[in-house]
OpenMM code with the backbone's topology and positions (N, CA, C; nanometers):
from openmm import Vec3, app, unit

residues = "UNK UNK UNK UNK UNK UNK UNK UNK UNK UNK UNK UNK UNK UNK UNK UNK UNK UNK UNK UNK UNK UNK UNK UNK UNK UNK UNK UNK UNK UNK UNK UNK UNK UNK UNK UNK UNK UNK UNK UNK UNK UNK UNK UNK UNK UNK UNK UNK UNK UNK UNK UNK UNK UNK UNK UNK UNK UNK UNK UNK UNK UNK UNK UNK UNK UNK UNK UNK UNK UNK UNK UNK UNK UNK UNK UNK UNK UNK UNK UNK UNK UNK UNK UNK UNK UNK UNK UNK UNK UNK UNK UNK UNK UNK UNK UNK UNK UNK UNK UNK UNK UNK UNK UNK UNK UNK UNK UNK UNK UNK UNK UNK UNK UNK UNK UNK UNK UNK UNK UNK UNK UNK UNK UNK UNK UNK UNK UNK UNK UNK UNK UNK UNK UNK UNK UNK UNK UNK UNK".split()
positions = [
    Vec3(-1.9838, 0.3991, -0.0880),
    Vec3(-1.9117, 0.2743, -0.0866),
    Vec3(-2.0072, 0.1629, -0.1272),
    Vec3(-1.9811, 0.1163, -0.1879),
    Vec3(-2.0321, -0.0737, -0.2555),
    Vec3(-1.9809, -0.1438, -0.1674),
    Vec3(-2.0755, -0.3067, -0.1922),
    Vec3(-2.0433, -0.3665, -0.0931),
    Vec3(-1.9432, -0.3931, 0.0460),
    Vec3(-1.9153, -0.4987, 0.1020),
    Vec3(-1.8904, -0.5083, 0.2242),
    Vec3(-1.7046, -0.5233, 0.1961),
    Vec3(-1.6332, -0.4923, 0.3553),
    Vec3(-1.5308, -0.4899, 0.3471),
    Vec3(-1.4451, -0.5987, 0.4032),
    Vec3(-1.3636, -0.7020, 0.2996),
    Vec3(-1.3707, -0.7977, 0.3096),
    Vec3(-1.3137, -0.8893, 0.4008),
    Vec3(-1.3055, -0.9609, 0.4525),
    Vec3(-1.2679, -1.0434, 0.6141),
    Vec3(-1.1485, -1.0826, 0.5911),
    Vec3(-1.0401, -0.9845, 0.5770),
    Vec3(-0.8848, -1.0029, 0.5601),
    Vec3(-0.7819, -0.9183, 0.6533),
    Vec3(-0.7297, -0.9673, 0.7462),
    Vec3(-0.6467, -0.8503, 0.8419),
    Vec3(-0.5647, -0.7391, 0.7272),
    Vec3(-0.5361, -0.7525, 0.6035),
    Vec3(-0.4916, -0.6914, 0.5490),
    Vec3(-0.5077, -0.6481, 0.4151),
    Vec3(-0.5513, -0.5659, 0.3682),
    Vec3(-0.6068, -0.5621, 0.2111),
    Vec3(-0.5236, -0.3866, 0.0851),
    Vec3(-0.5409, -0.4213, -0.0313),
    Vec3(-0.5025, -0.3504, -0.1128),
    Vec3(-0.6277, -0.2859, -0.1808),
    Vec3(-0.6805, -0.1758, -0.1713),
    Vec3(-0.7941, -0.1333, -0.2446),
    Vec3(-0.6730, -0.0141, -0.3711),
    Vec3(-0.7575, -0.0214, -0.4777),
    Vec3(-0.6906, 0.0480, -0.5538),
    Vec3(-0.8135, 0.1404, -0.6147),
    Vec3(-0.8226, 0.2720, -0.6324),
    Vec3(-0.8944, 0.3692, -0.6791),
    Vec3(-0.8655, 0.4302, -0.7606),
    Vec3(-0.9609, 0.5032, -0.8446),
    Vec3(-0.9596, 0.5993, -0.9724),
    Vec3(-0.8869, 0.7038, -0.9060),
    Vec3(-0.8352, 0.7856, -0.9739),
    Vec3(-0.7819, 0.9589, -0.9625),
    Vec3(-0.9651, 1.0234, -0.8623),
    Vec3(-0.9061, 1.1472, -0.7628),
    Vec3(-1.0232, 1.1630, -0.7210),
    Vec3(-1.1292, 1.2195, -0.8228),
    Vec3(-1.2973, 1.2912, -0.8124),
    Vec3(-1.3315, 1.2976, -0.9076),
    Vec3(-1.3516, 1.4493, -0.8288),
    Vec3(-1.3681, 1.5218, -0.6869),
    Vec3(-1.3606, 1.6609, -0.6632),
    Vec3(-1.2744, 1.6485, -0.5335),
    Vec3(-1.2439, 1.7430, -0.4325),
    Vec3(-1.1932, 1.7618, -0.3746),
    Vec3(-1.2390, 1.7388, -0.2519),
    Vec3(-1.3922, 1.6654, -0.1799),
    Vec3(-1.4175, 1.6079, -0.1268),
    Vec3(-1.3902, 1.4890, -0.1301),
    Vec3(-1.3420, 1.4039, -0.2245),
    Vec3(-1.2864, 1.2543, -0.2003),
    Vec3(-1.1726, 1.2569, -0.0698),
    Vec3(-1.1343, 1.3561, -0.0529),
    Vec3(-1.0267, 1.2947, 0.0558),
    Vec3(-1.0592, 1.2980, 0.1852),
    Vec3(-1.1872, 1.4143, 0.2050),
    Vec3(-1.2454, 1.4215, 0.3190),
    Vec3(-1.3589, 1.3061, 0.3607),
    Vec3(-1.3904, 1.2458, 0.2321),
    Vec3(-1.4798, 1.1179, 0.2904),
    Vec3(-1.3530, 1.0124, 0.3130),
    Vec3(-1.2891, 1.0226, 0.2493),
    Vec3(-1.1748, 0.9206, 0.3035),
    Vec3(-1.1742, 0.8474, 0.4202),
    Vec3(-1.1155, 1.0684, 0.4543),
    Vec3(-1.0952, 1.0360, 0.6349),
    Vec3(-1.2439, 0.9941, 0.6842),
    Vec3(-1.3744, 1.0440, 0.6429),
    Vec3(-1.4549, 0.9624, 0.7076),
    Vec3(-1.5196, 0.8164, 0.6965),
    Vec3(-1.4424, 0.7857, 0.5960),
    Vec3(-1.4832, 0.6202, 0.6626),
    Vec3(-1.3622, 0.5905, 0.7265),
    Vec3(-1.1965, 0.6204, 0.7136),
    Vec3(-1.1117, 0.5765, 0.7851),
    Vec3(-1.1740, 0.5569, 0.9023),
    Vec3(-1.2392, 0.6807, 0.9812),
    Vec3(-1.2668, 0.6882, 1.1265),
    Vec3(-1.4065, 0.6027, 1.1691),
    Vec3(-1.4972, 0.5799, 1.0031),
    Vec3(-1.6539, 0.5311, 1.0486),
    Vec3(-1.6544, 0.3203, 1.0336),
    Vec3(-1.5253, 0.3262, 0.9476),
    Vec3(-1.5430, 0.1878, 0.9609),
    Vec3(-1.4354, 0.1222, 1.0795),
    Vec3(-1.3410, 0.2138, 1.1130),
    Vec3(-1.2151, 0.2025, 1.2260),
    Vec3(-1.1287, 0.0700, 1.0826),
    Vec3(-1.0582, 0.1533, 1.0189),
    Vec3(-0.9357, 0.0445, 0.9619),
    Vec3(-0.8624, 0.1603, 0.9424),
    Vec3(-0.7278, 0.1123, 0.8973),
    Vec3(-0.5848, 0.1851, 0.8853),
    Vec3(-0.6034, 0.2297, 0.7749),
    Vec3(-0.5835, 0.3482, 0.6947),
    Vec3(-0.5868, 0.3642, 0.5392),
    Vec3(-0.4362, 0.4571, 0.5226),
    Vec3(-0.3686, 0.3987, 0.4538),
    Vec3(-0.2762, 0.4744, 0.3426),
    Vec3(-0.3184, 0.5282, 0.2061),
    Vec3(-0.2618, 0.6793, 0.1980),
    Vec3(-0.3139, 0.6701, 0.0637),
    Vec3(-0.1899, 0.8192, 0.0343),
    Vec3(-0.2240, 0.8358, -0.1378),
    Vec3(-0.0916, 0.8869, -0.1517),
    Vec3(-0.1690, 1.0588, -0.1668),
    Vec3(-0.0956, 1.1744, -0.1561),
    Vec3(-0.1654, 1.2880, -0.1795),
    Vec3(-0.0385, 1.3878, -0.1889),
    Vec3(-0.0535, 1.5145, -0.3092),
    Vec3(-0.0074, 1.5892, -0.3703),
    Vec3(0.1308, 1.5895, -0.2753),
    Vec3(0.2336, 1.5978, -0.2486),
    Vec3(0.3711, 1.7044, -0.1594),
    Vec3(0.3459, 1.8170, -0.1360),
    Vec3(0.2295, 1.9059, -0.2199),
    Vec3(0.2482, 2.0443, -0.2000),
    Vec3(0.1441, 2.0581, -0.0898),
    Vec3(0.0834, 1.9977, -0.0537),
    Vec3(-0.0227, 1.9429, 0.0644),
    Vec3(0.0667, 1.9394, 0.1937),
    Vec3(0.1724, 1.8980, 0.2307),
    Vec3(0.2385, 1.9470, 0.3481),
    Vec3(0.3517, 2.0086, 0.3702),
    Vec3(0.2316, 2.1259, 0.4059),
    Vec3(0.3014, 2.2692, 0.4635),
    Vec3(0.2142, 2.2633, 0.6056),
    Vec3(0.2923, 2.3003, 0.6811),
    Vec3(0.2965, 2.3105, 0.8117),
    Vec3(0.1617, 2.4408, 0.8370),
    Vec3(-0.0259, 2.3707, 0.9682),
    Vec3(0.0359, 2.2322, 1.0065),
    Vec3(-0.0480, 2.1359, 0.9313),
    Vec3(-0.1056, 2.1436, 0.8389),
    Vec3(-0.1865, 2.0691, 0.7687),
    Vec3(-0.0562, 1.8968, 0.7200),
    Vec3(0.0736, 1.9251, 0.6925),
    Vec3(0.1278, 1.7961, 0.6417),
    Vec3(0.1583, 1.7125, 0.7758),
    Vec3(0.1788, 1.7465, 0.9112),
    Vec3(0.1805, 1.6645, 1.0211),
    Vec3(0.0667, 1.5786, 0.9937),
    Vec3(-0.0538, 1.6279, 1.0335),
    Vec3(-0.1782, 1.6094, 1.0175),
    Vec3(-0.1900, 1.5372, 0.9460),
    Vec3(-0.1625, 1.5682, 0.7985),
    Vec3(-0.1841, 1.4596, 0.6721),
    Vec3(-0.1380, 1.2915, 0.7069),
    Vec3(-0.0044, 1.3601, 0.7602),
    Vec3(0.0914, 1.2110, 0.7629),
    Vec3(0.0331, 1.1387, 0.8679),
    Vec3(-0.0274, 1.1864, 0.9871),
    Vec3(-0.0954, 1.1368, 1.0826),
    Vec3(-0.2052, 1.0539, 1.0011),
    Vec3(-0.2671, 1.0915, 0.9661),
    Vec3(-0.4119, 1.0313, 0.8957),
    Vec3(-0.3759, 0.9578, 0.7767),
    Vec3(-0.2789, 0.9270, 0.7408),
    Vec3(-0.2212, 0.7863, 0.6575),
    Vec3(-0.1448, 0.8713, 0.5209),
    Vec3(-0.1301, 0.9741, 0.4961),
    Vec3(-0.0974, 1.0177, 0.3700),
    Vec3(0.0560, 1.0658, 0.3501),
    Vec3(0.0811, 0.9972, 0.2728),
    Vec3(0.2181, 0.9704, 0.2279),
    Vec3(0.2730, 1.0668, 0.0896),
    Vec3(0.3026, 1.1752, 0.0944),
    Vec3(0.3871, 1.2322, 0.0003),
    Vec3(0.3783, 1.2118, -0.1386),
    Vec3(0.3065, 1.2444, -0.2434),
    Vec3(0.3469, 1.1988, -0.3429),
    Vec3(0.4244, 1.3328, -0.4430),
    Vec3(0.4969, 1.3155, -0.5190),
    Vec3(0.5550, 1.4399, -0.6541),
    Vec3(0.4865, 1.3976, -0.7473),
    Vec3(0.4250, 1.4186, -0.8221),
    Vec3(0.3985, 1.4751, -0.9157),
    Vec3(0.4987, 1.4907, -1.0506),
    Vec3(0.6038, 1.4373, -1.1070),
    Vec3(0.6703, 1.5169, -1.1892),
    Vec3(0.6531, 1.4057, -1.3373),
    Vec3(0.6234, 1.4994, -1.4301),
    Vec3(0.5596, 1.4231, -1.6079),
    Vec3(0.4714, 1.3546, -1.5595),
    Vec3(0.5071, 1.2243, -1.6239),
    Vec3(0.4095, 1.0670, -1.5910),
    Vec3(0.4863, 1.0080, -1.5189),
    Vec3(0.3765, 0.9752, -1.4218),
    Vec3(0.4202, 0.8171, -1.3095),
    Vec3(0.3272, 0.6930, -1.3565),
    Vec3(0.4279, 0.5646, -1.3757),
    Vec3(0.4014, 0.4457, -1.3958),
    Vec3(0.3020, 0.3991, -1.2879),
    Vec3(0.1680, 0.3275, -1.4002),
    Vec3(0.0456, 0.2801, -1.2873),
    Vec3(0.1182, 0.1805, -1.1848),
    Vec3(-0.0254, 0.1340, -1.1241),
    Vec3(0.0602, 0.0225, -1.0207),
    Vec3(0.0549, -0.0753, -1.1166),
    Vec3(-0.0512, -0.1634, -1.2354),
    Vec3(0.0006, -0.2966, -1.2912),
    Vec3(0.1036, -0.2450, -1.3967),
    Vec3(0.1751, -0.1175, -1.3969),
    Vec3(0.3387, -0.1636, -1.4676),
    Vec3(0.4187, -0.1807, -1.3501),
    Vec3(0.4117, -0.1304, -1.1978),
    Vec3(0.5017, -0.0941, -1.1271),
    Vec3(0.4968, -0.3000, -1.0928),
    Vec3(0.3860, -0.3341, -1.0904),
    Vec3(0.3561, -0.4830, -1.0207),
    Vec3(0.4096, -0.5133, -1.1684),
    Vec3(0.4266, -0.5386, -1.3083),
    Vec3(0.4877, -0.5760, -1.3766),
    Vec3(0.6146, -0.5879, -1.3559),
    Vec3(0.6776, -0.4647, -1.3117),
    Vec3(0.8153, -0.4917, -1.3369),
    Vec3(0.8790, -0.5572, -1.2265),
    Vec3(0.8453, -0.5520, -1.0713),
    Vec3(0.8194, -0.6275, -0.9482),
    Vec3(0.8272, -0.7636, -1.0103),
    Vec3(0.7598, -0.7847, -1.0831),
    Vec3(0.7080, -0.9852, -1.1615),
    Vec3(0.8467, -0.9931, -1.2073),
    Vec3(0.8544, -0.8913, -1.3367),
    Vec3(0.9857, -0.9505, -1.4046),
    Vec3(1.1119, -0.9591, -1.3566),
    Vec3(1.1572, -0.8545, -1.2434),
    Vec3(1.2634, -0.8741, -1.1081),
    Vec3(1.2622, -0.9802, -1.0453),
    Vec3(1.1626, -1.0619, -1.0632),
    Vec3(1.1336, -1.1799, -0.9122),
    Vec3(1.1156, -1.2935, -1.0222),
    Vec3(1.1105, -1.2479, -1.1385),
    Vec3(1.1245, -1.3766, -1.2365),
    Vec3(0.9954, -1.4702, -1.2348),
    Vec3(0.8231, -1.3864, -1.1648),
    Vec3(0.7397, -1.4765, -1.1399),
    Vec3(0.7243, -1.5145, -1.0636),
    Vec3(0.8244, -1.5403, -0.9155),
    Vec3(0.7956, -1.5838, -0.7814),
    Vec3(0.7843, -1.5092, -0.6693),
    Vec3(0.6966, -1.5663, -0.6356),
    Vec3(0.6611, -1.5268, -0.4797),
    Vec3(0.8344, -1.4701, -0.4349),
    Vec3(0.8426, -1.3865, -0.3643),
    Vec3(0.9912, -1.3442, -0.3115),
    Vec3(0.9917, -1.4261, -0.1433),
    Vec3(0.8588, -1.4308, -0.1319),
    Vec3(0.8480, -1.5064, 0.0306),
    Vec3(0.8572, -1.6809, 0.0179),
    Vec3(0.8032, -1.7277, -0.0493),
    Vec3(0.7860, -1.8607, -0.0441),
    Vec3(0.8771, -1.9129, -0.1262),
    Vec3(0.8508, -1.8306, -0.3031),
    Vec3(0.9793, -1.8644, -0.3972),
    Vec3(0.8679, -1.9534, -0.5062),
    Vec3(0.7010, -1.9400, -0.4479),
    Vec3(0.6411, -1.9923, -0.5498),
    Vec3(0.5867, -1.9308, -0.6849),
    Vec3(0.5096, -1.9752, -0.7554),
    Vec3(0.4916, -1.9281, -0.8617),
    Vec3(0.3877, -1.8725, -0.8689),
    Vec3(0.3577, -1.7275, -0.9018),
    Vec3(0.2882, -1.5849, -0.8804),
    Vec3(0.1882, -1.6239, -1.0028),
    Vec3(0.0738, -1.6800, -1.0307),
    Vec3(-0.0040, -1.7003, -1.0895),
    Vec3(-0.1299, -1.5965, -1.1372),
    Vec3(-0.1815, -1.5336, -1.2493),
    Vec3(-0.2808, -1.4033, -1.2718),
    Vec3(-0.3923, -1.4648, -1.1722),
    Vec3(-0.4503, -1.5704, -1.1578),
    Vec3(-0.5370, -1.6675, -1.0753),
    Vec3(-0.4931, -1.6016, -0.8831),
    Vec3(-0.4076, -1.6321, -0.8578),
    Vec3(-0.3598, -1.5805, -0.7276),
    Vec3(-0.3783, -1.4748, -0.6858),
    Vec3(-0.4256, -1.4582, -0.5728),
    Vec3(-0.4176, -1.2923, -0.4964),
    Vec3(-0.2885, -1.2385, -0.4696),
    Vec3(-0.2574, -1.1693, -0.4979),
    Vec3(-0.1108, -1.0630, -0.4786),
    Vec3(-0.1315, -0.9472, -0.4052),
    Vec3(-0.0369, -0.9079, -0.3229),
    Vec3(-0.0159, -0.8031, -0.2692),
    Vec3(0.1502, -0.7544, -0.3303),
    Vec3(0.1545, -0.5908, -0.2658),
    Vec3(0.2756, -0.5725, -0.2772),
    Vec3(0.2939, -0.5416, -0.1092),
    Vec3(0.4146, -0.5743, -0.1031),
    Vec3(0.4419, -0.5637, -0.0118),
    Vec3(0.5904, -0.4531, 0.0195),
    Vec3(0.6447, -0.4496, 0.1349),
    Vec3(0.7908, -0.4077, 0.1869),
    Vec3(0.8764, -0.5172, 0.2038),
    Vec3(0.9736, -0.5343, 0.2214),
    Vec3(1.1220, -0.6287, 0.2149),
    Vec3(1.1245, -0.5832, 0.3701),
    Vec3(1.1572, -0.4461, 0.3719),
    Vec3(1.1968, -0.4485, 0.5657),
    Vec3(1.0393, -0.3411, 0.5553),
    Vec3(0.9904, -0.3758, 0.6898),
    Vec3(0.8769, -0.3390, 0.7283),
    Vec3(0.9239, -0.1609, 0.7373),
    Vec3(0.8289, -0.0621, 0.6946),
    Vec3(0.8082, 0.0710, 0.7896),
    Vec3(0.8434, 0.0764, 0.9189),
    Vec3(0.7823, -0.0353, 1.0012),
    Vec3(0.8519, 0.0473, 1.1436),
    Vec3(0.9607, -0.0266, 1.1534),
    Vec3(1.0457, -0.1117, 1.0593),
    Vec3(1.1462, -0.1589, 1.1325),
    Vec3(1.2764, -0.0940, 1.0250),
    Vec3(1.2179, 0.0528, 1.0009),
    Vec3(1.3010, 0.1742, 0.9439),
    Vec3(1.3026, 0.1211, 0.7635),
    Vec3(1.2093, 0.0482, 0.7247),
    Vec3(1.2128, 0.0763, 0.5639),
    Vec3(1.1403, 0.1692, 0.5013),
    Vec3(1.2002, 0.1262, 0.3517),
    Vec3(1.1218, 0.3281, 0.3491),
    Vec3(1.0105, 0.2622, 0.2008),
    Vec3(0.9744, 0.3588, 0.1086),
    Vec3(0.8825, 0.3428, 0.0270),
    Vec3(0.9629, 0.3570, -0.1267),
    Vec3(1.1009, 0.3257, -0.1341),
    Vec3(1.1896, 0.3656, -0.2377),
    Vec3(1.1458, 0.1787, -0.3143),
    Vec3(1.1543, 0.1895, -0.4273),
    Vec3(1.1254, 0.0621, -0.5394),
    Vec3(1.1706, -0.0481, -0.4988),
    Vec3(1.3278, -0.0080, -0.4325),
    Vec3(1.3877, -0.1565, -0.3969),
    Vec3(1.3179, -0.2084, -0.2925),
    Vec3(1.2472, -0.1298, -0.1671),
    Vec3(1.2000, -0.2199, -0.0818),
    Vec3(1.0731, -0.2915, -0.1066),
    Vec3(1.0325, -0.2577, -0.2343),
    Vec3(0.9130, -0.3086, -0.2735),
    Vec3(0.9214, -0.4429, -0.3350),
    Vec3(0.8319, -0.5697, -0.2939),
    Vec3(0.8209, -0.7356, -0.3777),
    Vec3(0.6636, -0.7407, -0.3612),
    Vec3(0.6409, -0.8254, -0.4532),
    Vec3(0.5128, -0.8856, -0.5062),
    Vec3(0.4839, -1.0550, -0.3738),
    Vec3(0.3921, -1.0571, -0.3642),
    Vec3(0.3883, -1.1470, -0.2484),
    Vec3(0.2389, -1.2176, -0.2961),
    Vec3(0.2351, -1.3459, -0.2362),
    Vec3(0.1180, -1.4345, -0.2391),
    Vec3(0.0306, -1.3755, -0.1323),
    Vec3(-0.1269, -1.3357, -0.0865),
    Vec3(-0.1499, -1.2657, 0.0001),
    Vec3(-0.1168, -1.3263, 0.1458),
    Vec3(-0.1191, -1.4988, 0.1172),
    Vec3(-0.1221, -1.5661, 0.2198),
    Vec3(0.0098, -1.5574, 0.2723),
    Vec3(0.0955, -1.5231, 0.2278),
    Vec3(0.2521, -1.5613, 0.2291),
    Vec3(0.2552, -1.3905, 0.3032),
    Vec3(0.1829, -1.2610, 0.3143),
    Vec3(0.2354, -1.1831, 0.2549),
    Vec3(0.1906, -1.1744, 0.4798),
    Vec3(0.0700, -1.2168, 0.4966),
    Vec3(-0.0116, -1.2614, 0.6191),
    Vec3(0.0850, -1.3323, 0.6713),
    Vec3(0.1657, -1.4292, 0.6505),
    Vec3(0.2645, -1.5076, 0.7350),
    Vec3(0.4238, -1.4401, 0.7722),
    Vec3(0.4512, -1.3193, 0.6308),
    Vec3(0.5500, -1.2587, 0.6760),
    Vec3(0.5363, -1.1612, 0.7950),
    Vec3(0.4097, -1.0805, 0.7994),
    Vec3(0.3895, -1.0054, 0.8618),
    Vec3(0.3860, -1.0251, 1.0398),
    Vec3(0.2990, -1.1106, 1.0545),
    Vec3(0.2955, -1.2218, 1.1512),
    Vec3(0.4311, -1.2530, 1.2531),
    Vec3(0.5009, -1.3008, 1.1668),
    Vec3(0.6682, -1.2853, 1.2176),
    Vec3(0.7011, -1.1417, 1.2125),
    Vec3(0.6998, -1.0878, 1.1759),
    Vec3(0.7582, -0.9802, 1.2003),
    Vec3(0.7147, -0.8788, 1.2925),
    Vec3(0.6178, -0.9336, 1.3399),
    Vec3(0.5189, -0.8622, 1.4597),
    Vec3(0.5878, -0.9688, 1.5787),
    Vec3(0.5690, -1.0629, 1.5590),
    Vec3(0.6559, -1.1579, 1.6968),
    Vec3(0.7160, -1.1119, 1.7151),
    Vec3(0.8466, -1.0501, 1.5840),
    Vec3(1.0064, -1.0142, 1.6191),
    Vec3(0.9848, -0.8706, 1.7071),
    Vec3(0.9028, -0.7980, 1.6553),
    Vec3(0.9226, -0.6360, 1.7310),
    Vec3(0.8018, -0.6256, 1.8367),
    Vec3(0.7301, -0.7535, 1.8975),
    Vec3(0.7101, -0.7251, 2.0334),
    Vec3(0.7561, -0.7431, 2.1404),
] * unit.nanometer
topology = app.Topology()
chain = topology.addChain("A")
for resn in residues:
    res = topology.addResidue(resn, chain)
    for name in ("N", "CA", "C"):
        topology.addAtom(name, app.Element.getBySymbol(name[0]), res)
């Protein structure tokens, strides 16, 4: 790992394809050596019972595999051109200058899922203030 990890309750790291089959096992060890939450996406054919409990426990989310899948700056492209450029939270204007996140519309635990529609492009600060509320609402 390169430098330090940056002083944000919430962040987007984006990575290359792995380069052997130990990338996922250091994963899990900084998940556990720096203590932060990590999501990350890994093969479907990866959970078979009990290794996919396990998986999903330790942040890994299902992915298929089928032809080509669109990177994330087309998936955050087309997110832009749906939202017409704005923030979906504030309604401001999503600038290349600005930090962006993507975010969920209805949160994971408050039963949303990972399908395109629940996905918007967010200001990071905006993205920190939705979240915020939405932690008020479900404590």
């Amino acid at each position: 790992m390169t430098g330090e990890i940056p002083p944000v309750n919430k962040a987007v790291f984006i990575v290359a394809h792995h380069t052997s089959n130990w990338d996922g096992f250091w994963l899990i060890v900084y998940k556990f050596a720096l203590n932060v939450e990590v999501t990350f996406l890994a093969k479907h054919t990866l959970f078979w019972w009990p290794l996919g409990p396990l998986l999903k426990k330790l942040g890994a989310i299902p992915r298929q595999r089928r032809g080509r899948q669109p990177d994330v700056a087309r998936r955050v492209a087309s997110l832009l051109q749906a939202q017409q450029g704005s923030c979906a939270y504030c309604g401001g204007e999503l600038r290349t200058s600005d930090q962006l996140e993507l975010a969920h519309r209805v949160a994971r635990q408050a039963g949303g899922g990972e399908e395109r529609a629940n996905w918007q492009v967010l200001h990071r600060y905006c993205h920190v203030k939705k979240t915020a509320q939405e932690r008020r609402r479900h404590v």
